[in-house]
C-alpha positions as CSV (number, residue, x, y, z in Angstrom):
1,X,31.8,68.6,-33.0
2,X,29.0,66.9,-31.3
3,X,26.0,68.4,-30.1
4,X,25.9,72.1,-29.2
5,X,23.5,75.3,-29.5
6,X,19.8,75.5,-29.6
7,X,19.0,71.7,-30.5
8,X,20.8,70.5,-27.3
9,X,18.7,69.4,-24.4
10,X,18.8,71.6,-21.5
11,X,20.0,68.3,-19.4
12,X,22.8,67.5,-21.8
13,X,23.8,71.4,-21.1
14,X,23.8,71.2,-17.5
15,X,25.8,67.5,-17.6
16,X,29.1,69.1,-17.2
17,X,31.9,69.0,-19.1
18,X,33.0,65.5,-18.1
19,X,30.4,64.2,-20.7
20,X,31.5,63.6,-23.7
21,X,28.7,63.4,-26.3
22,X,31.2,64.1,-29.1
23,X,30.5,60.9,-30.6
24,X,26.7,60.7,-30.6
25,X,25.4,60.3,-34.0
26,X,24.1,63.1,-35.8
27,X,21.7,61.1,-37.9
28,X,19.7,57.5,-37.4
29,X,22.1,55.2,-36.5
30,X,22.7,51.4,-37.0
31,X,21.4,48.7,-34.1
32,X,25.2,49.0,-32.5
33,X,25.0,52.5,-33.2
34,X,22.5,53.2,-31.3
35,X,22.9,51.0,-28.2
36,X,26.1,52.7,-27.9
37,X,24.8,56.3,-27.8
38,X,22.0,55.0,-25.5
39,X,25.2,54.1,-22.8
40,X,26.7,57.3,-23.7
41,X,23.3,59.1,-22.5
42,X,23.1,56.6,-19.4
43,X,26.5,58.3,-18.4
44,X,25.2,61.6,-19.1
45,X,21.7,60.9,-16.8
46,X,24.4,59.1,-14.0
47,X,26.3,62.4,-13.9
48,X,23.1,63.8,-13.1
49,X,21.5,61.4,-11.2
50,X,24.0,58.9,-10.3
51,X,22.5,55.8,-9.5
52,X,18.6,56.4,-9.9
53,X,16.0,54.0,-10.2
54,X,15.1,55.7,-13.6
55,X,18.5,55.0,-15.0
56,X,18.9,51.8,-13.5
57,X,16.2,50.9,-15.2
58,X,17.4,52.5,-19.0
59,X,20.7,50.5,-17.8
60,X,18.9,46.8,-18.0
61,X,16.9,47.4,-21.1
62,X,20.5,49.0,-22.8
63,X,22.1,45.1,-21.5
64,X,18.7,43.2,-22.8
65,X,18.3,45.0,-26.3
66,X,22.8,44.3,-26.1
67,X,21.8,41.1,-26.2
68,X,22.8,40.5,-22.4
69,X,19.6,39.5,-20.1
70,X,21.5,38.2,-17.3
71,X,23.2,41.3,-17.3
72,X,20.0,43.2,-17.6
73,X,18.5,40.8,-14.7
74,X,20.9,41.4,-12.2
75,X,20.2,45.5,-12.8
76,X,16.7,44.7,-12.3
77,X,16.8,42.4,-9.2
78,X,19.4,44.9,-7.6
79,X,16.7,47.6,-8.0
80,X,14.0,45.3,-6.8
81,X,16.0,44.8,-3.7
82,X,16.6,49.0,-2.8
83,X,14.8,50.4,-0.8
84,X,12.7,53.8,-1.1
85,X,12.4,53.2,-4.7
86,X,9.3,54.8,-6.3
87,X,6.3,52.5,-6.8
88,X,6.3,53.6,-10.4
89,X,10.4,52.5,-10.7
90,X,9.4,49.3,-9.3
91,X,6.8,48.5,-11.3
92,X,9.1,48.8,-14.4
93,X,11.6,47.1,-13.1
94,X,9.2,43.9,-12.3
95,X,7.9,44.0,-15.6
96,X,11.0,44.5,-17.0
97,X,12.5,41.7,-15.1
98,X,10.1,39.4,-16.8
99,X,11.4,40.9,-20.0
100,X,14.7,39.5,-18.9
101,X,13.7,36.2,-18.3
102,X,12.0,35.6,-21.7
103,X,14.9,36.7,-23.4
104,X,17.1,34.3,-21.6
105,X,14.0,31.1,-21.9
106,X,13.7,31.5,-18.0
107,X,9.7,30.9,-18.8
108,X,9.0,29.3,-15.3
109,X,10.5,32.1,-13.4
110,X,8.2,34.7,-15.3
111,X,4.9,33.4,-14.3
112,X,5.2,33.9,-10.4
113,X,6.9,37.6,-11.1
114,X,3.9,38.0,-13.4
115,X,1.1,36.3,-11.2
116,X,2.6,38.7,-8.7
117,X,2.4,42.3,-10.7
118,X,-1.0,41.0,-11.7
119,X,-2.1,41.4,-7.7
120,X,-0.5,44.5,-7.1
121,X,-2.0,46.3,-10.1
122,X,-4.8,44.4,-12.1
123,X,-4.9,47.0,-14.6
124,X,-2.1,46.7,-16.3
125,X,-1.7,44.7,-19.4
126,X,1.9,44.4,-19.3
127,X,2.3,41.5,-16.8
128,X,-0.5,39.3,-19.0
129,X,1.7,40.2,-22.1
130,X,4.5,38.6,-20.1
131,X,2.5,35.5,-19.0
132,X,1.4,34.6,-22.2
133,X,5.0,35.0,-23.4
134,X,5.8,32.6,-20.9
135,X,2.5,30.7,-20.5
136,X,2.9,29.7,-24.6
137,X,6.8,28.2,-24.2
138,X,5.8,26.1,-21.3
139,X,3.6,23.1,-23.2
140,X,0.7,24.0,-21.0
141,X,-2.1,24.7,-23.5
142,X,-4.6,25.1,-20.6
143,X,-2.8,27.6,-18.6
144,X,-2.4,29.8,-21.8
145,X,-5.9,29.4,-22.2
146,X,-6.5,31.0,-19.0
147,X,-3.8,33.6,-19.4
148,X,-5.9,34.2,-22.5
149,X,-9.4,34.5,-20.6
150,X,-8.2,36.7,-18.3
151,X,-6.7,39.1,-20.3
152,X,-10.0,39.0,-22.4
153,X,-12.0,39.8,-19.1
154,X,-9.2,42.8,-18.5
155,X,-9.6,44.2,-22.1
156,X,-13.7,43.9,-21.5
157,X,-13.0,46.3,-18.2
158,X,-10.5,48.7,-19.4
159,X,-10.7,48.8,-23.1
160,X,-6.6,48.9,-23.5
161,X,-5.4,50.4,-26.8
162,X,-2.0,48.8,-26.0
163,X,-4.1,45.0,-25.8
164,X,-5.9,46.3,-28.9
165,X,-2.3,46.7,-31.1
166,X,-0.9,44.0,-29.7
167,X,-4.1,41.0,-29.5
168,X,-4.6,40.7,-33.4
169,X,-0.7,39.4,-34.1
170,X,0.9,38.9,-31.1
171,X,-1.8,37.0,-29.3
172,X,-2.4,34.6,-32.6
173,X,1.6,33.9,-33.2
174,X,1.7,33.0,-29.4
175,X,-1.4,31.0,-29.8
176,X,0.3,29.0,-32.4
177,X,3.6,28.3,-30.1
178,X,1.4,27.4,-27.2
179,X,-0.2,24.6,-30.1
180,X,-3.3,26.2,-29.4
181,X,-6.1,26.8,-32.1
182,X,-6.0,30.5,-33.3
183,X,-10.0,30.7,-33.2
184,X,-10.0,29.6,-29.2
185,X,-7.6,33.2,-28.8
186,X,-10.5,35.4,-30.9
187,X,-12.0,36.8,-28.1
188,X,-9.8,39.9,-27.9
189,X,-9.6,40.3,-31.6
């Protein structure tokens, strides 16, 4: 059983025969279902790759949607720590980090790791999603506000699709946890 002929991947062929994929599930699975094939193909990439950045990384988010961020976070902060990692690897694995600490209410620690990515790459949306996250738990109205004026001032640069999906709900739900009126958050609606 398991998978086998023309629908397997090539890199579940070339995994070796230690793999077992036997139990994989053949159609969509549960939430527990699922988290457990996703370690069953982190076995199959570290028989490829052993330890890689790129599976280090698919190891923390398996332990943060398991429902264990510290787990997740110590992945993360071991990967931050290696050297010769590629810039993209690290990049995930800040913003991914930041992930971590939402999920475990760490809010203050996110906003320096966030502040942070936001230097090294003021293009990407991801670490403002991660501020605000954090920005709207902290009872600061007046940072979130600025959080929210300056990913305004990225949208009116870059013209994100991914700030365009997210800013109508997201934005106005986080709004409403950082007791902030929804209208003062309309500019990137």
């Amino acid at each position: 059983p398991g998978l086998t002929g023309a629908g397997e991947g090539r890199c579940l062929r070339s995994a070796g025969a230690a793999t077992d994929l036997s139990a994989l599930a053949q159609r969509r699975p549960e939430e527990d279902a699922a988290l457990a094939d996703a370690r069953k193909c982190l076995d199959a990439l570290a028989s490829l790759e052993g330890a890689s950045g790129r599976r280090q990384l698919a190891v923390a988010l398996a332990h943060v949607h398991a429902g264990e961020p510290a787990q997740g976070e110590a992945v993360l902060r071991e990967l931050l720590a290696r050297a010769g990692e590629a810039p993209e690897v690290l990049r995930l694995a800040e913003v991914n980090l930041a992930f971590a600490l939402l999920r475990q209410e760490k809010f203050a620690d996110v906003v320096p790791l966030a502040r942070a990515a936001q230097a090294r790459d003021p293009q990407d949306p991801v670490p403002w999603f991660n501020l605000l996250a954090a920005q709207s738990e902290l009872g600061d109205p007046a940072a979130f506000e600025d959080a929210v004026r300056g990913l305004a001032a990225l949208q009116a640069r870059v013209r994100s699709p991914l700030v365009a999906a997210w800013a109508p709900h997201d934005l106005a739900m986080l709004a409403g946890v950082a007791r902030l009126p929804g209208e003062r958050t309309a500019a990137l609606r």
